[in-house]
N, C-alpha and C positions, 0 to 999 in steps of 0.2 A: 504493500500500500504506500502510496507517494505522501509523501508529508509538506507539499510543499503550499506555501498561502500566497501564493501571488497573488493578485486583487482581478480579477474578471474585467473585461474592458466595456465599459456601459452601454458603448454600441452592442455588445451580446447580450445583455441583458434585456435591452429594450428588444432585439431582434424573437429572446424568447415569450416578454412580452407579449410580445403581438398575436404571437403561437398561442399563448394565455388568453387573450381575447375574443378570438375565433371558438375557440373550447369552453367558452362560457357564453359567448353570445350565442350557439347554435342552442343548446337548452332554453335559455334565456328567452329568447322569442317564441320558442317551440311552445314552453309552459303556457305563454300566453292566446297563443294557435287553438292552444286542443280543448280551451273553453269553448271556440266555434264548434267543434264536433260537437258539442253537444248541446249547445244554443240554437245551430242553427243549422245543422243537418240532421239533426234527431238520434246520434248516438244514444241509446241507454245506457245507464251505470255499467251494466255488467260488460258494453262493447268498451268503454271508455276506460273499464277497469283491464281489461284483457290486452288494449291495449299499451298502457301502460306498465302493466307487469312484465309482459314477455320479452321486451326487448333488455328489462332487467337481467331476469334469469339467465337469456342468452351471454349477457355481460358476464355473469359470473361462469362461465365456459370460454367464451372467447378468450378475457383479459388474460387469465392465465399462459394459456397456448400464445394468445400475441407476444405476450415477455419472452416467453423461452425462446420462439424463433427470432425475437429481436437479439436477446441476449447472444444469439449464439450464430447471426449471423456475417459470414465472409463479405468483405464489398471493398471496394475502394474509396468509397464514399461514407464509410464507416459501418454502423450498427443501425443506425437511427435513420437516419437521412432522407432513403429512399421510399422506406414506411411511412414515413411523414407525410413528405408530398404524394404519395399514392394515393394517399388516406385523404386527405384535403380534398385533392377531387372528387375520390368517391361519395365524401357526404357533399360536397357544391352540388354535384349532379343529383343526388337521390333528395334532398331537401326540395329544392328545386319541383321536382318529380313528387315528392311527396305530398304536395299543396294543391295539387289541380286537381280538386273536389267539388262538385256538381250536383246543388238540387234535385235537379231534373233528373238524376241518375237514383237506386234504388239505395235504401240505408246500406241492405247487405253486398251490393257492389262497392261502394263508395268505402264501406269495413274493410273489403280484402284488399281492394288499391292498395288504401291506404297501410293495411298490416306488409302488405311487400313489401314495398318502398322504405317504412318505418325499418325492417328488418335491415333491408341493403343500408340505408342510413346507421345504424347503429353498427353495422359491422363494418362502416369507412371510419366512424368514429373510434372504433376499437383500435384499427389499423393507425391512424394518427395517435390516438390521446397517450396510448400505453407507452409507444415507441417515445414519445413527444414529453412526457415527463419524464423519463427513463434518460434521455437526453439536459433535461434540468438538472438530476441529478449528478450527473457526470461533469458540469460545467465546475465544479469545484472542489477541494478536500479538504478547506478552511473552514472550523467551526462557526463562526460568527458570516463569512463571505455565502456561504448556501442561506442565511436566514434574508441577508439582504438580495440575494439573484430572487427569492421568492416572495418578499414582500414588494416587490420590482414587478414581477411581473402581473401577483394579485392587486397590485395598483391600478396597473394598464387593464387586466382583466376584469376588474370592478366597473369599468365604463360598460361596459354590455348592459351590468344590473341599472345601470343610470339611463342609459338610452332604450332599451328593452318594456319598460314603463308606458315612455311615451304612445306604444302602439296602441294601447286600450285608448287614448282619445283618437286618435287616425284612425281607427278601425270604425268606432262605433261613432262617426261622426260621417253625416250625409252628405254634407259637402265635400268629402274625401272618396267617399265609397258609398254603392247605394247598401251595399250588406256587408255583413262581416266576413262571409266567404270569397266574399268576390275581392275585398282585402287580403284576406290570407293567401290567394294565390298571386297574386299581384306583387306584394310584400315579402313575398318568398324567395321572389327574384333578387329584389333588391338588396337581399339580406346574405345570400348566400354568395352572390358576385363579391361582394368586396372579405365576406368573412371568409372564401376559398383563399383568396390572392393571401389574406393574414396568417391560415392556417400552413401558406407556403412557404415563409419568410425564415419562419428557424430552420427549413431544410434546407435553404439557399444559402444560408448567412451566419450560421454557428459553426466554427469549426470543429473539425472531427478527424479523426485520425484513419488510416487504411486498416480494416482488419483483414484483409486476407489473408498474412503468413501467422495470425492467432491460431492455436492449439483450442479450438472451439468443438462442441459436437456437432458430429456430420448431420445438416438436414437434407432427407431426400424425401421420397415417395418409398420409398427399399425399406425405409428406417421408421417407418411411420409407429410401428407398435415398440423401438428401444426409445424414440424420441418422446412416446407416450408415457411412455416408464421414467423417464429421466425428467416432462413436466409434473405428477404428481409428485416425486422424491424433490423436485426441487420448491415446488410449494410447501411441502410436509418440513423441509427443512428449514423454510424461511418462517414457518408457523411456529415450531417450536422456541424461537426468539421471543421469549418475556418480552422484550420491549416491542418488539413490531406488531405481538398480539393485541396489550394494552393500547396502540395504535390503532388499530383495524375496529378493535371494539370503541372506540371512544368518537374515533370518524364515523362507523354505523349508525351508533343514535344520534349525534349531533346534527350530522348530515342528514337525515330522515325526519327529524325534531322540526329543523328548519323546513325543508321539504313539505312536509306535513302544512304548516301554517302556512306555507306562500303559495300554498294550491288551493287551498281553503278564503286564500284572501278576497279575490272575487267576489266569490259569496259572500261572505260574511259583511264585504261592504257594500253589496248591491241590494242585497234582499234583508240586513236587518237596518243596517243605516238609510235606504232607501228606498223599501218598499219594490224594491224589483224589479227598478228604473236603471239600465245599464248607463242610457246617457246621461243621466244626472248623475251618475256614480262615475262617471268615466274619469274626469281629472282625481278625485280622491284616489281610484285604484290607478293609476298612475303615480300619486303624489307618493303612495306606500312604496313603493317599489323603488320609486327615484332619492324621495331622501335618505330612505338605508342606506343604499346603495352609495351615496355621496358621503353618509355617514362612516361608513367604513370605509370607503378611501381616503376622506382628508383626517380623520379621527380613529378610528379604530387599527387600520392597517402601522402607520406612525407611530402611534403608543404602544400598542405589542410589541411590535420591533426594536422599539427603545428600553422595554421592558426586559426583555430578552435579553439584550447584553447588561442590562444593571443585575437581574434576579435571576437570570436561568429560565432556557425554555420552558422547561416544566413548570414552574411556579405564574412564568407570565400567564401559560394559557389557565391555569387554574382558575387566576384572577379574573381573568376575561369572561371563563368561562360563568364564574358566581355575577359578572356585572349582566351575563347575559340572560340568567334566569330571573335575577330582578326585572328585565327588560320583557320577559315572556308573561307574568304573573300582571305587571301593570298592565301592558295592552289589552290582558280580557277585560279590564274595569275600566279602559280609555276605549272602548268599542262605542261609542254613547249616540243613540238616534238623534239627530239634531243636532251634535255638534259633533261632526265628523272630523274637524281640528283637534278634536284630543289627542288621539291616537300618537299622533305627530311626537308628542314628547314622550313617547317610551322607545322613538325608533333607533335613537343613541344607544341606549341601552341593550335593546333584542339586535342588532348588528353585532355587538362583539363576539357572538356565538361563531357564526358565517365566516367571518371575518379574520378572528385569531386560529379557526381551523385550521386554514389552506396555506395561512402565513408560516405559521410553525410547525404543524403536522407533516410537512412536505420537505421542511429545513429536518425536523427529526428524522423522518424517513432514511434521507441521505445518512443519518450519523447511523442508522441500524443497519444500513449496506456495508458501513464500514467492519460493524461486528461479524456481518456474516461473511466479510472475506475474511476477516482472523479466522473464523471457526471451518472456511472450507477453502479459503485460497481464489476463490474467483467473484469475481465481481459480475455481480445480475441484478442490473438495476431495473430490467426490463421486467423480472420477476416480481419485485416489489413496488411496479408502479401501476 
């Protein structure tokens, strides 16, 4: 393992940035999309739940597999690189594709479109995101220098959550669009053209080293059932790390926690603060979504990170983590019909959850790669991303 702290050059930092934007913007909008399924093409709970779920579980299959052939593949152009930008396309195109949903067409056509598409989409996602942090990871092996490349790039990344808001007033606003579907396919375009070109930018522009003469395992089609054997030993291995468990468990609920509430937000401010007026509710569910979002970039991201080198990562997010439940607990009693400005002052607070996650969870991450090359000699950062 290299010990060396040279300082990362800001130009890569932003370049992974940008990489960070595109992988948060493509959710980001998406969340806001898939209330039309069900406003206004008539998904039910159970199509909109199935949707939902399955591109999950497929995650928890793919991710794995992507690491290990990231980890462990030959190129000139390193490990990373080429998965990157492959991936970037495949979700431009299938987002793209995903959106061009039609009334006129039957609920249960308009379901299977869309579950394709959703499918090929998350599996370009898989293709980018895994390789694409696995690549952050690797940009440094200075304690403090990986909190800063990731509080760098959850800065830049945090603009999605900023700008991603805005679509609930463009969407459900007539003078933009006559309906909300005919926005989301419209919006889809626009969204996914420049967040492809973003998700390009760290394959083009991170440096990376040749692995071809690497002693890596052989991937083939020949190899497919020793390559099988060696992605479950290599997750089983990376599992039994105390710290990367505590990790993976602490990311699950937190990550879901939040989740849970900003899929719920819609609702809750359309149909209990307004009586089940989307457009009179449209800048409030915007304004939710915009000030966190702002909130943790100019306040939340900052003070963690400055946290961190005064207290130790672990103690920062701890903190964050206690300022964030105060932040969950107020918002159910700042929900108030008729003054839909309450809310507003608990969004400081419910941000640090989100916020100090991705900051320091992803800086720890890299420090648990480290242990697991003590414990096996090889670095697989594709494994643990």
């Amino acid at each position: 393992m290299s010990t060396s702290t040279q300082k990362v050059h800001f130009g890569q930092k932003i370049a992974f940035g940008l990489g960070m934007l595109a992988n948060q913007m493509f959710p980001a909008i998406l969340g806001i999309f898939m209330v039309v399924l069900v406003e206004d093409l008539a998904f039910t709970g159970l199509l909109w739940a199935m949707i939902y779920l399955f591109p999950r579980l497929l995650d928890a299959i793919t991710d794995p597999i992507m690491g290990f052939i990231s980890d462990n593949t030959k190129s000139k152009w390193g490990r990373r690189r080429v998965y990157v930008f492959i991936g970037a396309i495949v979700m431009g195109v299938a987002y793209i594709f995903m959106w061009q949903l039609f009334k006129e067409n039957s609920v249960q056509y308009n379901f299977w479109y869309f579950f394709f598409w959703s499918v090929i989409f998350y599996l370009g996602l898989t293709l980018f995101s895994v390789p694409y942090v696995a690549m952050g990871y690797e940009m440094s092996d200075d304690f403090h220098e990986r909190t800063s490349i990731m509080a760098t790039a959850q800065w830049i990344g945090q603009w999605a959550w900023v700008i991603a808001p805005c679509f609930w007033v463009i969407m459900y606003d007539p003078e933009w669009f006559p309906s909300a579907d005919v926005a989301a396919r419209e919006l889809a375009i626009w969204v996914a053209i420049p967040c492809t070109i973003c998700a390009m930018v760290p394959a083009l522009f991170i440096k990376s080293k040749s692995t071809l003469d690497e002693d890596y395992e052989e991937l083939s089609f020949s190899n497919v059932g020793q390559s099988l054997t060696s992605i479950i030993k290599s997750f089983s291995e990376a599992f039994k790390i105390k710290e990367f468990r505590k990790l993976c468990f602490a990311t699950f609920f937190i990550f879901n926690a939040f989740n849970t509430v900003a899929s719920l937000t819609f609702f809750v401010i359309v149909y209990k603060l307004f009586n089940g007026n989307a457009g009179d509710a449209g800048i409030w569910v915007a304004l939710f979504g915009g000030l966190g979002a702002l909130g943790t970039t100019f306040i939340v991201i900052p003070v963690v990170t400055a946290l961190s080198k005064k207290i130790g990562k672990k103690k920062a997010f701890m903190v964050a983590q206690g300022i964030s439940i105060i932040g969950y607990i107020t918002l159910y009693f700042l929900f108030i019909p008729g003054k839909p400005w309450m809310y507003i002052f608990a969004l400081p607070l419910f941000s640090f959850g989100i916020g100090s996650l991705f900051t320091i969870m992803m800086s720890m991450t890299a420090d648990v790669i480290d242990i697991d090359e003590l414990n096996t000699g090889k670095r697989r950062e594709g494994t643990f991303g």
